[in-house]
N, C-alpha and C positions, 0 to 999 in steps of 0.2 A: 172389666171396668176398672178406671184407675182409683187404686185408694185415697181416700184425702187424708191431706195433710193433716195433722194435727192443731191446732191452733195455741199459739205462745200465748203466755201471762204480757207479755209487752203489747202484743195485737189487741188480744182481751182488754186491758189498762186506757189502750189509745181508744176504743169502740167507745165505752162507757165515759172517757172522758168528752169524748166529740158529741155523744148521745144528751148527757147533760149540759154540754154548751147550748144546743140545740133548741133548747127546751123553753128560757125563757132567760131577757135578763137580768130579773136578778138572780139567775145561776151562775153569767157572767161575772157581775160583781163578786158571787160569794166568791167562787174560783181565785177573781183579782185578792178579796182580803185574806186570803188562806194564803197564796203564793209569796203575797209581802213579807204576813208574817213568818212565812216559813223562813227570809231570807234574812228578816231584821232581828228577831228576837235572838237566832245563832250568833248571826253577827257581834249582838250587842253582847249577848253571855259572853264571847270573845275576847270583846274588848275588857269588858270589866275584870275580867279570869285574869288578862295578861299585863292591868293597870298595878304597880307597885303599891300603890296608894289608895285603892281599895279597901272599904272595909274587909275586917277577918274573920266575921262572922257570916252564916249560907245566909241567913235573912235581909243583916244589909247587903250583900250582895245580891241577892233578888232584888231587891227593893233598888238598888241602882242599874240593873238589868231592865227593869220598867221604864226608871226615868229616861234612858236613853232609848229604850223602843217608842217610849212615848213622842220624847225631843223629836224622831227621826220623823213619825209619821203625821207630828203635829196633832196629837190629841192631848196635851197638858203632860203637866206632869207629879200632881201634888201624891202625895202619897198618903198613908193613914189609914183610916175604914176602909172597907171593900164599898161602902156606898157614896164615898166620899171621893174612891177612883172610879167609880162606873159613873156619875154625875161627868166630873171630869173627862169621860171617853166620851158623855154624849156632847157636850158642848164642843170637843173637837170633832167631832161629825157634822154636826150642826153646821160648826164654821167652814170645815171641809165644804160641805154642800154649796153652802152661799157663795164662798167664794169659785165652787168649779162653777155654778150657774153663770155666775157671774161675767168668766171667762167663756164659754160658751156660748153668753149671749154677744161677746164683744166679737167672738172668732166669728160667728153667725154674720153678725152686721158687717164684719170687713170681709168676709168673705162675699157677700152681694156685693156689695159697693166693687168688689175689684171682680165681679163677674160682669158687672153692668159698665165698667171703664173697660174694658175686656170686650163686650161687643158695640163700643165704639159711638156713645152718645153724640162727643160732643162736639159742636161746631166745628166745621172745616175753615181754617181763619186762613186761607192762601189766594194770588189773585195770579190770573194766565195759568192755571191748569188746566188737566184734561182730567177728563169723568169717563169712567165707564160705569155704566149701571146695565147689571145681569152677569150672571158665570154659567159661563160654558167651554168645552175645550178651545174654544178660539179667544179667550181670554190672555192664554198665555200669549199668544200670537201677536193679539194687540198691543197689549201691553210691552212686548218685547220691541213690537213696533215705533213703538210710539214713543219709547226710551232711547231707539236709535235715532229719531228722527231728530230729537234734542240735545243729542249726544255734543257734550264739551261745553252744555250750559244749562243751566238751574234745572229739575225736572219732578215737578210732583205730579202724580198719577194719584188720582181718588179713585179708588173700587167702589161700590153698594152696590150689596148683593143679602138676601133671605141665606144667609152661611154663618159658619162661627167665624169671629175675624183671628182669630190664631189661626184658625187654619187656611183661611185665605193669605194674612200675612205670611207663615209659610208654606205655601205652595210657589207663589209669587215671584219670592225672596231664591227659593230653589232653582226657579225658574229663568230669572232673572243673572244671579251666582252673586254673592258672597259679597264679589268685589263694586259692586255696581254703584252709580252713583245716583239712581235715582232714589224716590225719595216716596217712597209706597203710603199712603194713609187710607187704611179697608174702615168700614162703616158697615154695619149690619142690619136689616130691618128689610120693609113691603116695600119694594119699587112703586106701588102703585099708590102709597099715602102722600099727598103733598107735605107735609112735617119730613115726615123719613128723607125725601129726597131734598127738600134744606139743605139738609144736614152736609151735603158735600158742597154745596155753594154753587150752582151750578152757571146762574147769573153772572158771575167772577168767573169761569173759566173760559179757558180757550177753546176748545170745543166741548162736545157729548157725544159719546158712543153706546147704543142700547144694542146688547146682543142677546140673541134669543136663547133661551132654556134648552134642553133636551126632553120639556113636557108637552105631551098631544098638542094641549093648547098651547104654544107658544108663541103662535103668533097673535093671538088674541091679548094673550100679557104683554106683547110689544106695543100693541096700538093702546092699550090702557096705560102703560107709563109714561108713550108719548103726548096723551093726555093730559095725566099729572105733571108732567114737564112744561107743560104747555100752559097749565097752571101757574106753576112756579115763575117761569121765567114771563108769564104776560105777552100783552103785546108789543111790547117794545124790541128794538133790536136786540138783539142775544149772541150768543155763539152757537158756530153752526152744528147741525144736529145728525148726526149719521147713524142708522139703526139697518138693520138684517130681520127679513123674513123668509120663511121656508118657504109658504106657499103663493105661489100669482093670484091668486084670488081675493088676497087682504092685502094687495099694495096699496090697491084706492085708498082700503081707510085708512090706512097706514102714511100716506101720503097725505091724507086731508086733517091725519092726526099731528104729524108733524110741520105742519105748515110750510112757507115760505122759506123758512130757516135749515128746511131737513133734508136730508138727501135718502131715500129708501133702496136697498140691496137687494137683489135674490139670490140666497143662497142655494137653491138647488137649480134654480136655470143655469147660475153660472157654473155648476161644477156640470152639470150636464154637458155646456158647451165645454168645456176643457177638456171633459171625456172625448168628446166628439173631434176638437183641435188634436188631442193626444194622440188619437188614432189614423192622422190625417199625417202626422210623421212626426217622430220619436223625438222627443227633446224640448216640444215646442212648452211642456209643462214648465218644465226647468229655466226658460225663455221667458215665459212671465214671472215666474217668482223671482228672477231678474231684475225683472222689469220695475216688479211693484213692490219688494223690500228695498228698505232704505239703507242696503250694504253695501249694494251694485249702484249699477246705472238706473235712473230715473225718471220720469217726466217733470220738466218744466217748462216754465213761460217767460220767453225774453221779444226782447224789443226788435225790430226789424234794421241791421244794420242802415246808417246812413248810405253810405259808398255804394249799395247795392239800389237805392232810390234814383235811376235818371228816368230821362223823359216823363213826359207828361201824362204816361200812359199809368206810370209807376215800377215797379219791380217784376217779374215773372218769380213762381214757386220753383223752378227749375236753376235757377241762378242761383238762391238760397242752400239749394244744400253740399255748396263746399264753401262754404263762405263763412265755417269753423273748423278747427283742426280736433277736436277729441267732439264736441259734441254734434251730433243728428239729429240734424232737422226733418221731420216727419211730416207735419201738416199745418195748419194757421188756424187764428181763434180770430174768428169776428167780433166786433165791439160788442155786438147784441150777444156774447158769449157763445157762439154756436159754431164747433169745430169740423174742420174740415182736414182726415187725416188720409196720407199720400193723394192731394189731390194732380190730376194731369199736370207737366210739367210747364205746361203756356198758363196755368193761371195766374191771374194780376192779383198782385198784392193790394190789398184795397187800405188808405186811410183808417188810421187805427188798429190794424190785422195786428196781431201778436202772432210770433212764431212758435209751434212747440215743438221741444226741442228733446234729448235722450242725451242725459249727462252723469256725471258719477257726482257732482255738485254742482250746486248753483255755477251756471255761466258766470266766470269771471273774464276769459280767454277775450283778448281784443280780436275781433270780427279780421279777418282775410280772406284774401282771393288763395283759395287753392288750384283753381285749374290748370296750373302749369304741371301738378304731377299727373296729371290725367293722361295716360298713352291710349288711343282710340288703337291702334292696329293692335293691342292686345284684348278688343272685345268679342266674345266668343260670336260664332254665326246664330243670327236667330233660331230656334229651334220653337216648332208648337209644342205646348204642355200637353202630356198625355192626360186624355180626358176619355173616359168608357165606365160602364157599371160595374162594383165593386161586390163582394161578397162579406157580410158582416156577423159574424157569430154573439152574440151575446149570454152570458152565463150568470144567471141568476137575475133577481127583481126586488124593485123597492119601489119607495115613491117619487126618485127621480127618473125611474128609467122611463117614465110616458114623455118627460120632456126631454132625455136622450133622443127619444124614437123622432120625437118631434124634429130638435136638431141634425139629427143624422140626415131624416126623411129633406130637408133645406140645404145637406150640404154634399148632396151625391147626385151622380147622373141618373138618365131614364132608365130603367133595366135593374137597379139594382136590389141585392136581396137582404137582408135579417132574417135570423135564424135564431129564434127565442130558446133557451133551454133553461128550464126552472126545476126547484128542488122538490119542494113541501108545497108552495102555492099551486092550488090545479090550474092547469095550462087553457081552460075555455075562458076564466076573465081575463087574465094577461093576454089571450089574442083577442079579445074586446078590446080594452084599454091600450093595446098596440097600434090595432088598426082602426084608431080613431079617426074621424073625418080628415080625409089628407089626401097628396097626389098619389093615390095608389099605384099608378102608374110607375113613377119613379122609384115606387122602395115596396115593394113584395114583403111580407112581413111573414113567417110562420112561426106557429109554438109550439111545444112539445114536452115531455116530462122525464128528466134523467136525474141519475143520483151524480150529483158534481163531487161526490167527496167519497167517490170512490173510483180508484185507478182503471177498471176495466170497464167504465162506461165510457169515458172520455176519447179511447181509439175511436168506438164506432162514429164520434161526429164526424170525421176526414178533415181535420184539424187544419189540416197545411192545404186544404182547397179554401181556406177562407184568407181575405186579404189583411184584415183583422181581428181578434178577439178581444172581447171587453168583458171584464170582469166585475160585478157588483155584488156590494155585501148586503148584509140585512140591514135595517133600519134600526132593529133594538132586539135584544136577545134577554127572555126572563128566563131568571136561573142562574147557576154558572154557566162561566162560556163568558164571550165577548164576538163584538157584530162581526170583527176583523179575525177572527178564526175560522170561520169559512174559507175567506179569499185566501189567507194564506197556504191554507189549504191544495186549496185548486192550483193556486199558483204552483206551490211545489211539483206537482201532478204534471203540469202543465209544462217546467222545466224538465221534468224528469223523460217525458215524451220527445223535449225538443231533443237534448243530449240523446236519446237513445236511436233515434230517425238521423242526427248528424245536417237537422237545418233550422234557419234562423224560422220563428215562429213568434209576427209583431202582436205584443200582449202590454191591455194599456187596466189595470184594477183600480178602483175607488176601495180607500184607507178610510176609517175616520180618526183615529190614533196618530197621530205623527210620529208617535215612539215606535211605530210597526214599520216604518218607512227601512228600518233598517235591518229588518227582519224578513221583509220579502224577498223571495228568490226571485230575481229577475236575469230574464237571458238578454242578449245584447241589444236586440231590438224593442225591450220591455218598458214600460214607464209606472209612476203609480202617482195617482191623483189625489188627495189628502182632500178628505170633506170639509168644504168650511175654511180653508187656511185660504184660498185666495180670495174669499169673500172680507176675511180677516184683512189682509192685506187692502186689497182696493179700501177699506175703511178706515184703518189709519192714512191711507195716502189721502185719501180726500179729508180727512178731520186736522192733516197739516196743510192741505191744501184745497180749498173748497173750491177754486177756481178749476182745478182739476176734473170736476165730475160732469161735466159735458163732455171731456175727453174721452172719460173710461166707459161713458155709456154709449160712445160710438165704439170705442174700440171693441165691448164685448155685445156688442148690439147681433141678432141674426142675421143680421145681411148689411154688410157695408165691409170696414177697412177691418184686418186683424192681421194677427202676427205669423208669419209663415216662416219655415228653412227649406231653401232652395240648393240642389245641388250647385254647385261654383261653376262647373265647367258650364251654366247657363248664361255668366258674364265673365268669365275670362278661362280660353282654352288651357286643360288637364296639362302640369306641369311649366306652367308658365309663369314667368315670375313679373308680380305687378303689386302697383299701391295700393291701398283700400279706395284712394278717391279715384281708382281705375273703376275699380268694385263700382260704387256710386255712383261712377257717371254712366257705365252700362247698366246697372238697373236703372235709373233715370230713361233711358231710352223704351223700358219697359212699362212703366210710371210705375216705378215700387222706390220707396224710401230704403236702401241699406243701411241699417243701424249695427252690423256687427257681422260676425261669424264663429262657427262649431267649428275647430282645427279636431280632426278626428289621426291620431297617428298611426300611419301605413303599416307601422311594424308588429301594430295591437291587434287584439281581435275585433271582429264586427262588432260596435257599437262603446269598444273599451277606451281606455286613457284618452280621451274626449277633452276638450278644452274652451270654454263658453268665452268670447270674448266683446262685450259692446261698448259702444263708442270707443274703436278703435282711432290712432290716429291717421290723420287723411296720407300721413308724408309715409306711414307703413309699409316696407315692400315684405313681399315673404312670395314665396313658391306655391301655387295652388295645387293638390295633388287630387286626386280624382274621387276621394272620402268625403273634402272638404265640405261644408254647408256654409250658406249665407241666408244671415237672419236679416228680412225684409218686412217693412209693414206696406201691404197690398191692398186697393180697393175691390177685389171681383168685380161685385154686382157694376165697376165700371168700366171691364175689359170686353169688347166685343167679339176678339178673339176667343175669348174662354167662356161658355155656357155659365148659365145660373145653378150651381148646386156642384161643379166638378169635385171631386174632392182628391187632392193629394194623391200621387202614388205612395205606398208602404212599402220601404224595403222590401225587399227578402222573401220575398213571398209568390207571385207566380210570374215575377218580374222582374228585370236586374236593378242591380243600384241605381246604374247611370238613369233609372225611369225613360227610358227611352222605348218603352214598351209599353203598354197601357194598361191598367190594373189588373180588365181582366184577363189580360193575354193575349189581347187580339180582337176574336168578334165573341159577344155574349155566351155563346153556348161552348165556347175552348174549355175542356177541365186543365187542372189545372198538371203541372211540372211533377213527378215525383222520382226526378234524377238524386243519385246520392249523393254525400258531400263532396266527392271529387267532382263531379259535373257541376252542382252549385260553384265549385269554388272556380272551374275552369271558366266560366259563364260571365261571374264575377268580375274575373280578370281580364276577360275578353272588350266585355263593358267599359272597363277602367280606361282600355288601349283604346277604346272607340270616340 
């Protein structure tokens, strides 16, 4: 056994000093009046020692040793009787006391007063802002939003939120950077008090945005602010009112809360369907937030050129879309506000139609005729989309993934399968809650129980027999830990698999952190979905543009028009060199709107140095090479050629790039390829030539 140490006189000294600190205060005090003394009456003896002019006798020198210990600490200084200096000490105690009360009661009082200026009483005195009331991670998003959309002119953003406002000011500010010009005012308090929510003026602003909490209830607190709101603002006209719910089942009241004025979101249908979009081919994430930040290109609504108005009949939608050089025309807004996006290319422009349009800014471009750069012998030969049943892996569960199942089960052929694999949840309610009432027929669903976050379970699911894997994290994680350390997890695994077998393996994960975006291991055909940031987005775009939300609610609707990337050589043959309005007018022939293209470079690896470009200009030439994508906005549900539910080829997986194969390889029961990298890559190449 090891000897102890001995204990120092200094150890010992600090115990007993700390011991008596401890104890009560006024051992504090006594401590503070013994330290003084210790430091003034030296001092003083000091001085008076080393004054020339000093008495020269010990007595008066004592006796001026006093007066200056007295002078110093403020307790008098008369001299004389010993009862005549203790009177003396007590009246400078005395005054001592009054006066530090004093001063404590003043530090007290401005200290509230600058705690209560501090969480942001008072009147919001600004007119045309925007309000957000609620914080949650998609605050930054909006906000960030919603600063760009006003970018180069005046811009206050009012916060209220149940937060301290220093630290929503900086978060904000952090978030926002340094240099920014907008103009942050946070407020503190109940969203659900009508005083509280005064307080940002909501009346005076340009719009409102209510975003939900990260609490069980949150969506029950969204329909109680839009209450209170509703309060506030009365019934009169207002500004328009955009709020986010988690679940489908409180839109109604959520809707019947916000009235007339309000536009209601879902944030886990919509990340479900971009799950579902993401795995239907790689990139099209990347493609909406495109779409719906105010960095890129955008939606707007412009007027129907004149020049394109003859006959009696009116305009056709197929003459419209070169009839601008940078921006794309997608679809028309009816007077009754009801949009119609890529519709057939004979439809008449009707009396009051508005065009809408895909611009990097408001349309200012004077309207022309492009179809002189249109070359027709550079459109590639028809080709049918490959359409057969898909095999779909999913890895882990929350509470989107019943409306995943849902979406998938809507956007796949007859035959197809899911393949549930869960962690900690037992696997008999997730195959309830899977194989909810639905076309069973079409999506085969099974479930099963594996350890995801460990390397030697993941070989046995036959990884690379599925056409895609979807990755979902938990919902909320108590403890340490965070929800997005799972998936990074797997993900890693999941890369380390791909690299080791030497093939591409298309993997699409749900983030809710946006700061883990850059922390995921992804392989080339990999994507990652961010929870909540396109619900963020579509909600600034409609809070600058309210006219817009008939738009996005066909666009993200289950069945109608949405956004696709198409191989190239499907409108203009591999290596040929043509304009974009060549691009345009052969998909036109297919009724798809071309708004842009993915330039993927030959000399990169699969899925690398990639190049997002939309509303390119129509007079563009460039060299199509067999990697290439073109981003199209499609109707399906109005192609007769193409079933209800086909879903996209995926790379890389039992089929070649050129998709000239069909998902599942052929007929239903084909397993799948497991040639190694040289065969993949010879296969590849073969494709490219074809």
């Amino acid at each position: 056994m090891e000897r102890q140490r001995p204990t120092s006189l200094r150890d010992r000294a600090r115990y007993r000093f700390d011991t008596t600190l401890a104890r009560s205060t006024g051992m504090l005090v006594s401590w503070l009046v013994l330290s003084c003394l210790a430091v003034v009456v030296p001092v003083s003896a000091l001085v008076v020692w080393t004054d020339p002019g000093s008495p020269r006798s010990l007595s008066g020198r004592l006796s001026e040793v006093w007066r200056t210990s007295a002078e110093t600490l403020r307790l008098g200084a008369p001299t004389g009787a010993p009862v005549r200096m203790a009177l003396s000490v007590l009246l400078g105690v005395v005054a001592l006391l009054c006066v530090s009360t004093l001063v404590g009661v003043i530090t007290t009082g401005l200290g509230e007063r600058l705690a209560e200026l501090r969480r942001g009483r008072s009147m919001v005195l600004e007119q045309e802002h925007a309000v957000v009331l609620g914080w949650s991670d998609q605050v930054f998003t909006v906000v960030g939003e919603l600063a760009a959309a006003r970018a180069g002119a005046r811009c206050v953003i009012a916060v209220l939120a149940d937060r301290d406002v220093a630290e929503m000011q900086e978060a904000l500010t952090a978030s926002l950077g340094r240099g920014s010009a907008v103009r942050l005012v946070c407020r503190s308090g109940s969203l659900t008090t009508v005083d509280t929510l005064a307080l940002v003026t909501p009346r005076a602003a340009s719009s409102v945005l209510v975003l939900p909490s990260e609490a069980p209830d949150a969506d029950s607190e969204v329909v109680r602010v839009l209450l209170a709101l509703r309060a506030v603002l009365g019934d009169e006209a207002g500004p328009p009112v955009v709020a986010a719910v988690r679940d489908r089942r409180q839109l109604p009241a959520a809707r019947l809360a916000a009235g007339g004025r309000g536009t209601i979101v879902e944030t886990d249908a919509t990340t479900a369907r971009l799950l579902v979009q993401s795995a239907r081919r790689t990139g099209v994430g990347e493609v909406l937030r495109d779409l719906l930040d105010f960095s890129g290109a955008e939606f707007h609504l412009v007027e129907v050129p004149r020049f394109v108005r003859q006959g009696p009949a009116g305009a056709r939608f197929g003459e419209l879309l070169l009839c601008f050089e940078r921006a794309v025309v997608v679809g028309l807004l009816s007077p009754d506000g009801q949009p119609r996006l890529s519709p057939a290319p004979d439809t008449v422009v009707g009396p009051g139609d508005r065009l809408i349009v895909i611009a990097h800014d408001a349309v200012r471009e004077a309207p022309a005729d492009f179809g002189a750069y249109v070359d027709r012998t550079s459109f590639a030969a028809p080709r049918p989309d490959p359409v057969g049943p898909v095999r779909v892996l999913l890895l882990g569960w929350n509470r989107r993934a019943p409306l995943l199942v849902e979406a998938l089960r809507d956007s796949v052929a007859a035959g197809s399968v899911l393949d549930v694999v869960v962690d900690e949840t037992p696997a008999a309610p997730v195959q309830e809650q899977a194989c909810s009432p639905g076309d069973s027929a079409r999506l085969t669903v099974s479930c099963r129980r594996g350890e995801l976050l460990h390397p030697e379970s993941l070989p046995d699911l036959d990884l690379f027999g599925y056409d895609t894997v979807i990755v979902l994290g938990a919902d909320a994680v108590d403890g340490p830990g965070h929800p997005d350390d799972g998936v990074l997890v797997t993900l890693l695994i999941l890369r380390e698999l791909e690299l080791r077998a030497g093939r591409i393996l298309p993997v699409v994960a749900e983030l809710g952190d946006h700061r883990n975006r850059a922390l995921a291991p992804l392989g080339p055909a990999s994507d990652v979905v961010i929870r909540g940031e396109l619900t963020s987005l579509l909600m600034a775009q409609i809070a600058h543009n309210p006219g817009l939300a008939a738009v996005f609610g066909e666009l993200f609707a289950a069945h109608g028009a949405s956004v696709h990337l198409r191989p190239a050589h499907h409108y203009t043959p591999t290596g040929c060199e043509a304009s974009f309005a060549t691009v345009v007018a052969a998909a036109r022939e297919r009724s798809e709107c071309a708004v842009g293209y993915r330039r993927i470079d030959p000399e990169a690896g699969a899925g690398h140095g990639h190049e997002l470009r939309l509303g390119p200009a129509k007079t563009e030439r460039r060299v199509w090479n067999a990697r290439d994508e073109v981003v199209v906005v499609a109707n399906e549900s109005a192609r007769p050629d193409r079933p209800h539910g086909a879903l996209d080829a995926v790379p890389g997986m039992r089929h070649d790039r050129g998709d000239d194969i069909a998902p599942s390889g052929g007929s239903p029961g084909r397993r799948p390829s497991h040639d190694g990298p040289e065969q993949d890559r010879t296969r590849r190449e073969k494709g490219a030539d074809g």
